[in-house]
C-alpha positions, 0 to 999 in steps of 0.5 A, spaced: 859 620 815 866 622 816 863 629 820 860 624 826 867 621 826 870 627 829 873 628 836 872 636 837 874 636 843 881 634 841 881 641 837 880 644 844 886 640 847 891 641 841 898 645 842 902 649 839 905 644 836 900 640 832 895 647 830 903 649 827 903 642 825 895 643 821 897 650 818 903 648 815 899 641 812 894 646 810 899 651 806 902 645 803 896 642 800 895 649 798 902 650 795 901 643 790 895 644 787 896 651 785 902 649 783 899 643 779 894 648 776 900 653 773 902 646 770 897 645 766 898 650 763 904 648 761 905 641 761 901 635 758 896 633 762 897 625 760 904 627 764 900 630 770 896 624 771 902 619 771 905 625 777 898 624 780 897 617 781 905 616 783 903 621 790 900 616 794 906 612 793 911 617 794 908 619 800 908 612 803 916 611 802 917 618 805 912 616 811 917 609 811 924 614 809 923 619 814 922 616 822 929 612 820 933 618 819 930 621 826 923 625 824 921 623 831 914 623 832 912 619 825 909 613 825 910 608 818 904 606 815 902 598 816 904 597 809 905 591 807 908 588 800 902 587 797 900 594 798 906 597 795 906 591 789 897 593 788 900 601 788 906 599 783 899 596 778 895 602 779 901 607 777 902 602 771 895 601 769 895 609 768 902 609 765 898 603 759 892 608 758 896 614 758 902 612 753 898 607 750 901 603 742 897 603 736 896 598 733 902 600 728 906 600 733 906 608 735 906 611 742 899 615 742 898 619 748 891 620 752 888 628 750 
């Protein structure tokens, strides 16, 4: 279970730095997706699920981006190529369910 891998005692040995580091995480993550709620309202959601399943590559180009422009501290990830390349076909997979053709050559979108 993910609650038996967790070391408590390094909430208790955290500083000042890593718990603003964690609140900051935290309102981030709320910040989106209440966001991402307001937008249902407003966009289509064929839209929102092409933006959805682009974050995790968003998120591993800015971990690669940000330590080369002197974020101190961030480590990239270990991805390799073929990590990029199985996550480009994931977006895509989406892309194709989401605007598929019909048969008679018009785009329909997912509901």
């Amino acid at each position: 279970t993910l609650i038996g891998g967790v070391e408590w005692a390094d909430f208790t040995r955290a500083g000042l730095t890593a718990w603003l580091s964690l609140i900051f995480c935290g309102f981030n993550t709320l910040l989106a997706y209440g966001t991402l709620a307001e937008a249902v309202k407003y966009i289509p959601l064929a839209l929102i699920s092409v933006i959805i399943s682009l974050n995790p590559l968003i998120t591993l180009w800015g971990m690669k981006i940000l330590p080369q422009i002197g974020f101190a501290g961030l480590q990239a990830d270990p991805v390799g190529s073929l990590g990029y390349f199985g996550g480009a076909v994931a977006v895509t997979g989406v892309v194709l369910v989401v605007y598929r053709v019909t048969p008679g050559g018009n785009r329909a979108r997912a509901r």
